[in-house]
C-alpha positions as CSV (number, residue, x, y, z in Angstrom):
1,X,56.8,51.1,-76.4
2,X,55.5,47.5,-77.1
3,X,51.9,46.9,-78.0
4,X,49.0,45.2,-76.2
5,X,49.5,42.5,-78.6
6,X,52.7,41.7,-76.9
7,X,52.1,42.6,-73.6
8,X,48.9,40.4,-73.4
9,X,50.7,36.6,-73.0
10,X,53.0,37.8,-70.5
11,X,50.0,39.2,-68.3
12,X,48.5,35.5,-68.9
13,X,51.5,33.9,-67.7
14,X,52.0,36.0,-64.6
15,X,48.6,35.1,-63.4
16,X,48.6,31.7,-63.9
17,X,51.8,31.3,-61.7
18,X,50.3,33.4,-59.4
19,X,46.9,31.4,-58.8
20,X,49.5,28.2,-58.4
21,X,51.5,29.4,-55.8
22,X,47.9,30.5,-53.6
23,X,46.6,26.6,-54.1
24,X,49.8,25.7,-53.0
25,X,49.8,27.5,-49.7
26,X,46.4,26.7,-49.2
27,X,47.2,23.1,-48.6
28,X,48.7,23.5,-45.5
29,X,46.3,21.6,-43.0
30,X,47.0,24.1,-40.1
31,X,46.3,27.0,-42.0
32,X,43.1,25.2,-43.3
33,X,42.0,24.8,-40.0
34,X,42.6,27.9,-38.2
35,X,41.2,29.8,-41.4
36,X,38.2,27.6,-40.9
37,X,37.6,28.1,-37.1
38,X,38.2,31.7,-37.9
39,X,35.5,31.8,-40.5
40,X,33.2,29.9,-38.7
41,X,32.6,30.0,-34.8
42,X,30.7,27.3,-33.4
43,X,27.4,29.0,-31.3
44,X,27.4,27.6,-27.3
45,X,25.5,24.2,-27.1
46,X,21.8,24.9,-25.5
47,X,20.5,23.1,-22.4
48,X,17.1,22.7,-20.8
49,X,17.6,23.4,-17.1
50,X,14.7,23.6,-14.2
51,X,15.7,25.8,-11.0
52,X,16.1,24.3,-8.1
53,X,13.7,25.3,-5.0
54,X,13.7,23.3,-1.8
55,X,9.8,21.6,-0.8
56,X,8.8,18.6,1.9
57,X,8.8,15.8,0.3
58,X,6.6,12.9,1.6
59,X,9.8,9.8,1.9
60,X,7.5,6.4,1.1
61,X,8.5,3.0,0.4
62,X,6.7,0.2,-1.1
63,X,6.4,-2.9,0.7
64,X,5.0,-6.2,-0.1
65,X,2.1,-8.1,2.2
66,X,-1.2,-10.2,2.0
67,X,-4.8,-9.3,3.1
68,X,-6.3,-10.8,6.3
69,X,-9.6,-10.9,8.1
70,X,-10.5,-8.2,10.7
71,X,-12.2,-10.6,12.8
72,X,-12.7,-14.7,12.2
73,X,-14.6,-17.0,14.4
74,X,-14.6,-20.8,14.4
75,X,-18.1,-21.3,15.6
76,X,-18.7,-24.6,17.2
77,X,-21.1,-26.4,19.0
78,X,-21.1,-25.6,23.1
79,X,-23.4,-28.7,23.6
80,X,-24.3,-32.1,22.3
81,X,-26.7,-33.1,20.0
82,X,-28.0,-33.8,16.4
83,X,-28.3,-30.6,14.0
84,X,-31.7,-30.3,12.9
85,X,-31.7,-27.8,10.4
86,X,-29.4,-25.1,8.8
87,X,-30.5,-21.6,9.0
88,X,-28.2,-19.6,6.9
89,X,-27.2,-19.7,3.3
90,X,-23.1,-20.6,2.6
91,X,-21.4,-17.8,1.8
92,X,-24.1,-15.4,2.7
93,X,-23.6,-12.5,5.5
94,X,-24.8,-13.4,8.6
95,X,-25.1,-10.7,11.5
96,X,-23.8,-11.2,15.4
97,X,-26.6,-13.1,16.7
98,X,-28.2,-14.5,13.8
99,X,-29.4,-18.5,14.0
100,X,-27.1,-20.8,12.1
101,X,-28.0,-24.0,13.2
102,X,-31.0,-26.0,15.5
103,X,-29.6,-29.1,17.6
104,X,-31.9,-31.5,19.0
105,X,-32.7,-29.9,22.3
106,X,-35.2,-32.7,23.9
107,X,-32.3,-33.6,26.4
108,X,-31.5,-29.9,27.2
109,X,-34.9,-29.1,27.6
110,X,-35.7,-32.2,30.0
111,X,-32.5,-31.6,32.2
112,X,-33.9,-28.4,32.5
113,X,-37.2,-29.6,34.0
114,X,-35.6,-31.8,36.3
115,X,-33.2,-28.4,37.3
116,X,-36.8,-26.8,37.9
117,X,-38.2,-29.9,39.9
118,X,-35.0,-30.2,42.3
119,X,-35.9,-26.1,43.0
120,X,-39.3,-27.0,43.7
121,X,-38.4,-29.3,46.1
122,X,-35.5,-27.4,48.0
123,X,-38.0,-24.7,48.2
124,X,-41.0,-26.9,49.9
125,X,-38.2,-28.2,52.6
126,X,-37.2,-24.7,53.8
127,X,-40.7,-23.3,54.1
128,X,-41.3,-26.8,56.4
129,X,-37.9,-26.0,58.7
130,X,-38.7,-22.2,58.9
131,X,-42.3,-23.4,59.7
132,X,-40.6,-25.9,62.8
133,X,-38.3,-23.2,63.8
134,X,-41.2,-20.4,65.0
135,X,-42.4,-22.9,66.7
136,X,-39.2,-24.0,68.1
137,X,-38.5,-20.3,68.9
138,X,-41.1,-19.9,71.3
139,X,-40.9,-23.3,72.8
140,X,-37.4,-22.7,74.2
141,X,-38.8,-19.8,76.0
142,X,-40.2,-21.9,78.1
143,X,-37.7,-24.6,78.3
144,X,-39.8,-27.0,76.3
145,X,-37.4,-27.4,73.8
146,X,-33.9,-27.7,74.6
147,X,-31.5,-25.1,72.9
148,X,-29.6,-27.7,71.0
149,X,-32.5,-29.1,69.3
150,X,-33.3,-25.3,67.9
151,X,-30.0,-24.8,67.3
152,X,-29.8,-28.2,65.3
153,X,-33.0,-26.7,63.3
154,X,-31.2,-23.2,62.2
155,X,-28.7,-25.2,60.8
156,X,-31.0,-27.2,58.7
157,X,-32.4,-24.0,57.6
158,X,-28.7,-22.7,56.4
159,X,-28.1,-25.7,54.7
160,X,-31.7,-25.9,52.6
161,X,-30.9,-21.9,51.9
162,X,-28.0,-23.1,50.4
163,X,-29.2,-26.2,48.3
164,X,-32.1,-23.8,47.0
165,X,-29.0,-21.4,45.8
166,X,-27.3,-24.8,44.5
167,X,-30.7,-25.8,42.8
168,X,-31.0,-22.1,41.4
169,X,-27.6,-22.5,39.3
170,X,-28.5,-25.4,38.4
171,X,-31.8,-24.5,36.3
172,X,-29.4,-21.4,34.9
173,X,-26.8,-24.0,33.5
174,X,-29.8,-25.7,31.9
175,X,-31.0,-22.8,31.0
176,X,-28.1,-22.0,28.9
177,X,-27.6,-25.4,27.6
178,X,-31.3,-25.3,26.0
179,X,-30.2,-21.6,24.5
180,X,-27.0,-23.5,23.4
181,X,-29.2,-25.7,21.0
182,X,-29.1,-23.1,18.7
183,X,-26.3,-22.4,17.6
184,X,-25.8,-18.3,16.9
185,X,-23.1,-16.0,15.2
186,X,-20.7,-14.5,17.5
187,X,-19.9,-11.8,14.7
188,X,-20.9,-9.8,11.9
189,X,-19.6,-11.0,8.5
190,X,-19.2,-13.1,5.4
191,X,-19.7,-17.0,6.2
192,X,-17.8,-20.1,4.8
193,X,-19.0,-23.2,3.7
194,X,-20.4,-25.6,6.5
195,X,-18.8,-28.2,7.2
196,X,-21.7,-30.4,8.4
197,X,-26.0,-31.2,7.2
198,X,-28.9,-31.8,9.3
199,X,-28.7,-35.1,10.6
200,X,-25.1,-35.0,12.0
201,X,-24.0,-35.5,15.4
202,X,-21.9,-32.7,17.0
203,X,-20.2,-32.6,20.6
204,X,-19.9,-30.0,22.7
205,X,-16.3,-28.3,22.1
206,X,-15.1,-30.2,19.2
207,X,-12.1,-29.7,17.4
208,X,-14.1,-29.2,13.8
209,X,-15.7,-26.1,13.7
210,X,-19.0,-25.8,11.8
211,X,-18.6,-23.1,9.7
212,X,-16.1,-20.0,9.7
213,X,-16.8,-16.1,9.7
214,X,-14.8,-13.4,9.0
215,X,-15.1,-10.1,9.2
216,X,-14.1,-8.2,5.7
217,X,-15.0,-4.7,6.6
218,X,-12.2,-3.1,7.9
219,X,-9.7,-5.7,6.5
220,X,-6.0,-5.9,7.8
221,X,-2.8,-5.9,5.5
222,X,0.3,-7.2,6.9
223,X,3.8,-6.2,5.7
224,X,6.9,-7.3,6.1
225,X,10.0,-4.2,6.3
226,X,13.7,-5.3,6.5
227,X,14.8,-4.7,9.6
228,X,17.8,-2.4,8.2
229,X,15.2,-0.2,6.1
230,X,13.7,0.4,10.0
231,X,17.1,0.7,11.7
232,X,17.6,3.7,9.0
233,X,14.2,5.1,9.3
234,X,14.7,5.8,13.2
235,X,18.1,6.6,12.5
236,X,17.0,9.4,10.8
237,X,14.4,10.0,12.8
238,X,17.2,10.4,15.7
239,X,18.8,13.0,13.4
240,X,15.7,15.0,12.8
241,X,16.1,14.9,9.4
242,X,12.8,13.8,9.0
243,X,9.1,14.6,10.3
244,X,7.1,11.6,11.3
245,X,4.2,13.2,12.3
246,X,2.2,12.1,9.2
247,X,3.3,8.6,8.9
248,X,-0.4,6.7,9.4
249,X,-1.6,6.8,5.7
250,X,-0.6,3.7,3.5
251,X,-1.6,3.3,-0.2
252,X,-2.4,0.0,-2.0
253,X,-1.4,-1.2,-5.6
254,X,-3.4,-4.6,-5.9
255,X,-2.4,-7.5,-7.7
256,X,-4.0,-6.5,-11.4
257,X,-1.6,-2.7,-11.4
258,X,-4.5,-0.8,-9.9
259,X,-4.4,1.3,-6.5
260,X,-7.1,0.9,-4.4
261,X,-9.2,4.3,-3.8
262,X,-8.6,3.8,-0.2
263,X,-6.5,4.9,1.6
264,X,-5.8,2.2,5.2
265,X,-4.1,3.5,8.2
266,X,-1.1,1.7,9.8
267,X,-2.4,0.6,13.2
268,X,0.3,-2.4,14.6
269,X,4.1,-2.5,14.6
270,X,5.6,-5.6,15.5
271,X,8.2,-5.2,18.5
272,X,10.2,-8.1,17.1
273,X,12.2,-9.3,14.3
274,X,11.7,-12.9,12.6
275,X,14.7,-14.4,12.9
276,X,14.2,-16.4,9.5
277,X,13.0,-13.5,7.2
278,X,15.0,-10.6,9.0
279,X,12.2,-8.5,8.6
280,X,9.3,-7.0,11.0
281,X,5.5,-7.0,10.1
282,X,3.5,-3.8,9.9
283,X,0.1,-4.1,10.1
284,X,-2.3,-1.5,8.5
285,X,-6.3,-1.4,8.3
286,X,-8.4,-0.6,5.3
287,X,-12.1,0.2,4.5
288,X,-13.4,-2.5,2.6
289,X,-17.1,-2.0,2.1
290,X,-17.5,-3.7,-1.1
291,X,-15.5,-6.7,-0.2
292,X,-13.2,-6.2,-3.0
293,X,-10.3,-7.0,-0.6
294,X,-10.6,-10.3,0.2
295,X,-8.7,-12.1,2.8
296,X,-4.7,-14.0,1.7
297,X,-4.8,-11.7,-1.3
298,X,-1.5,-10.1,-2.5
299,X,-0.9,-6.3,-2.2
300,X,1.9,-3.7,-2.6
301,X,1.5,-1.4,0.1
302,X,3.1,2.4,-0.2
303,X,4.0,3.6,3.4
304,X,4.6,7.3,4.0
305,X,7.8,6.9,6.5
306,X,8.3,10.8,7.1
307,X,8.5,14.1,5.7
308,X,11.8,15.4,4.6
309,X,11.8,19.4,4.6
310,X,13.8,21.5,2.1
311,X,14.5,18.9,-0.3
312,X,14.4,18.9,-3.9
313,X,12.6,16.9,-6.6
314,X,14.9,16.1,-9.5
315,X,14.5,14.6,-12.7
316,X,15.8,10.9,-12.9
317,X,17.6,12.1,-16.4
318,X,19.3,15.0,-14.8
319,X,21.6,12.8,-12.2
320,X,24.2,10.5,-13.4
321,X,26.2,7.9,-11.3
322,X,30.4,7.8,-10.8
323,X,31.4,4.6,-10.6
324,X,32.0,4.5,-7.4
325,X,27.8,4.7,-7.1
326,X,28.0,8.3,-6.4
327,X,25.3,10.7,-7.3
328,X,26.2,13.7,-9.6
329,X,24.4,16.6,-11.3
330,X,25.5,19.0,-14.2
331,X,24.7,23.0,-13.1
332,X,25.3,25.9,-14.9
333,X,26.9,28.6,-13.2
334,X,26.6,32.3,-12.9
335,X,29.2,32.6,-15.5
336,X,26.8,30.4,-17.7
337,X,29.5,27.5,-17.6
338,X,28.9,23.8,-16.8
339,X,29.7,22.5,-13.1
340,X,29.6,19.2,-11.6
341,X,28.4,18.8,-8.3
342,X,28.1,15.5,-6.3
343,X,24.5,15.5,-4.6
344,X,22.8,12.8,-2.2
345,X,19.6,11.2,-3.0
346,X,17.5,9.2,-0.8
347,X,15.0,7.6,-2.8
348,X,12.7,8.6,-5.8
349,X,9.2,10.3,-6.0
350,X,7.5,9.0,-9.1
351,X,9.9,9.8,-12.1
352,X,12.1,12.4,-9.7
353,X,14.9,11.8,-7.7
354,X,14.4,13.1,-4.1
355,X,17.7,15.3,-3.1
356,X,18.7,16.2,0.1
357,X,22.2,17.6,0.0
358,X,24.2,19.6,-2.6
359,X,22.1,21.4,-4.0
360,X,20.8,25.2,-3.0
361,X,17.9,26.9,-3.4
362,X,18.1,29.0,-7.3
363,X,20.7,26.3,-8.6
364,X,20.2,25.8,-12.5
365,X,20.4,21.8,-12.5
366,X,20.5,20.4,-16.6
367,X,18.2,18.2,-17.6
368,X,18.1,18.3,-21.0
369,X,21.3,17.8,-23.0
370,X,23.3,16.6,-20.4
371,X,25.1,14.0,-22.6
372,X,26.3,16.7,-25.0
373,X,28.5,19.0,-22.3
374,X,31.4,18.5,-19.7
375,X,32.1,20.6,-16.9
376,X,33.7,24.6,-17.5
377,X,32.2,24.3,-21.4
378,X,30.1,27.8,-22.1
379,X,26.2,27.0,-22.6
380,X,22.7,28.5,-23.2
381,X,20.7,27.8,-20.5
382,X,16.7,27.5,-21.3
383,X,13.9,26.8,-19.2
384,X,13.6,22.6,-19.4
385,X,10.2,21.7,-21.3
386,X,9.1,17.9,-20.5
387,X,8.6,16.4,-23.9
388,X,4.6,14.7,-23.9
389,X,4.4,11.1,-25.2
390,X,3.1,10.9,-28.8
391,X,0.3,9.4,-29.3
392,X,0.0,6.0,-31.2
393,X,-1.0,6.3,-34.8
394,X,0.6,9.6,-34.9
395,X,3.7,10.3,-37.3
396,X,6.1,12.8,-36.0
397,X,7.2,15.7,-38.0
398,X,10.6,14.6,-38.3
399,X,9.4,11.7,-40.2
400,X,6.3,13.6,-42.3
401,X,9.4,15.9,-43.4
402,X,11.2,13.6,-44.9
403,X,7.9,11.9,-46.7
404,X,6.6,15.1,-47.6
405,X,8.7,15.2,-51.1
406,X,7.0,12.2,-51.7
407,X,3.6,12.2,-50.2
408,X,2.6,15.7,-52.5
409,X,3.4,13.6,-56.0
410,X,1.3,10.9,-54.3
411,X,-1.9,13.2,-53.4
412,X,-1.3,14.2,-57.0
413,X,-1.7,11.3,-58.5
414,X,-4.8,10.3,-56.4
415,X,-6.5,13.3,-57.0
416,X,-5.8,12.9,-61.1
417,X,-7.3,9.8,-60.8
418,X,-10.4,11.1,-59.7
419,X,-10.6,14.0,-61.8
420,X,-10.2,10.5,-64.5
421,X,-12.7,9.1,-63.1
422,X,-15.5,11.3,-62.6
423,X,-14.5,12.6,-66.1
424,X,-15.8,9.1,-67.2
């Protein structure tokens, strides 16, 4: 029997070729990888999903248009004379039958004494002939008078009736000439600048007027929508796959981003199309009783066209586009794998897409990690949780994580220099 003192090299030697011919295997790249993927199994990606239910869904679309007055009146003079005075203050608001301006009414008022006199005078003449013709009555009785000459009389009498009736229109016409010498609002609202001063001659009708008003409270806001974007509408409409029984309320975004807190009602549709512009005016009316709308002012206006039922509001992130422009959405299906579905959108909702077909009610639609799975690959689904905006100034954790190996020898420095300090 041989020693350990022999038998010890030979056990060296076997082990050492041994542990060569394992490394030697081992470097085999298939059998690297499959013992790899055997050792370690990657888990199933996770994804934020929300569940589809089906709601009405107001359909609105933002149109352009400008402001314009309710009411506006040229006023102008409706006789002839020199203005006198100015009764109002520029720009202030006047009320319907407020004084704004005094004409020289010495000729009015004198044409409307002579109207008076002519009266007088027809007046006098028919009490004389009604006087002649008693007397005439009972003097062809008796044949004293022939029957033509009373007959001539009663037709004097018609004809003074009528010249008092003439004189009687005439002394209203004056009448209304002197009222005419002061000139009066026609409406309620906010005046312009006048376009004349006391001492200026004015004709009746003219072609300048003195001064405008408008009326700001309502206000009017006319829109222009493409006639296609109507032809659709009432296509739909046809179809029933909207409700337009709630289509009167319009929302405005002024020119500086905000919205005014009012909402307007759409009151006039035109029954034409502009042949230049291709598009038809909608008119809608607004309560403006701080005169913050003011008249050729710029507006979006937001028009509720209809209300689709049982469709869903989607996330913008959630749908993706082919390139063919169709709409698609990942799901994940009762056997928790990824499907793709093509969907049909007809327009948005804020920061959701507003779906109308492919999708049913319960559906698990991905929204978060959609970029990081393909269809039939095995995922986690979790309820989707809408990350909030961080707040400027703040650092996120990510970022204090990786500063935090630093930031600690940091507060230890400043807090050694104040132990220092208030050592001193």
């Amino acid at each position: 029997m041989m020693s350990a003192k022999l038998w010890a090299p030979a056990l060296t030697a076997c082990a050492l070729a041994t542990s060569i011919a394992l490394v030697g295997c081992s470097k085999d790249p298939k059998a690297a990888q499959e013992g790899g993927a055997a050792a370690q199994k990657m888990p199933p990606t996770e994804v934020g999903v929300i569940v589809a239910q089906p709601q009405s869904v107001e359909q609105t679309v933002e149109l352009s248009g400008r402001t314009s007055a309710y009411q506006i009146s040229e006023v102008r003079p409706q006789t002839s004379g020199v203005i006198l005075k100015r009764l109002f203050s520029e720009g202030s608001f006047v009320r319907e039958g407020q004084p704004l301006y005094e004409i020289d009414s010495s000729t009015n008022r004198a044409n409307l004494d002579s109207a008076k006199a002519a009266l007088v005078r027809q007046q006098a003449n028919l009490n004389a002939l009604q006087v002649k013709a008693n007397r005439y009555r009972q003097l062809v009785g008796i044949n004293a008078v022939s029957k033509q000459e009373y007959d001539d009389l009663v037709a004097q009498i018609k004809l003074a009736e009528a010249d008092i009736a003439a004189s009687n229109a005439a002394v209203k016409n004056a009448q209304i000439d002197l009222g005419y010498s002061t000139v009066r609002s026609p409406i309620s609202g906010q005046s312009g600048r006048s376009s004349v001063t006391a001492g200026a001659l004015v004709t009746a009708s003219q072609s300048n007027a003195l001064v405008t008003i408008q009326q700001l409270d309502p206000i009017y806001v006319d829109i222009n929508q493409s006639s296609a974007e109507l032809l659709r509408l009432r296509q739909q409409l046809a179809k029933g796959s909207i409700d337009r029984s709630n289509n009167t309320k319009v929302r405005l975004k002024l020119e500086d981003g905000s919205t005014y807190p009012v909402e307007g009602n759409l009151a006039f549709s035109d029954a034409s199309v502009n042949p230049d512009t291709g598009s038809v005016t909608l008119r809608a009316v607004f309560s403006n009783p701080n005169h913050l709308l003011l008249p050729g002012m710029f507006a979006n206006a937001q028009i509720v066209q209809g209300v689709i039922p049982n469709a869903y509001l989607i996330p913008q992130a959630a749908i993706t586009r082919t390139p063919t422009g169709q709409a698609m959405a990942m799901l994940v299906n009762a056997k928790g794998a990824v499907e793709a579905r093509p969907v049909t959108t007809v327009g948005v909702q804020g920061q959701n897409w507003i779906v109308t077909e492919g999708l049913a009610t319960g559906d698990k639609v991905i929204v978060d990690g959609i970029a990081k799975v393909k269809p039939e690959q095995q995922v986690v689904a979790k309820p989707y949780q809408p990350q909030a905006a961080a707040p400027q100034g703040a650092t996120p954790a990510a970022a204090q994580q990786k500063t935090g190996g630093a930031a600690q020898p940091a507060q230890q420095d400043k807090a050694t220099e104040q132990k220092a300090t208030s050592n001193a």
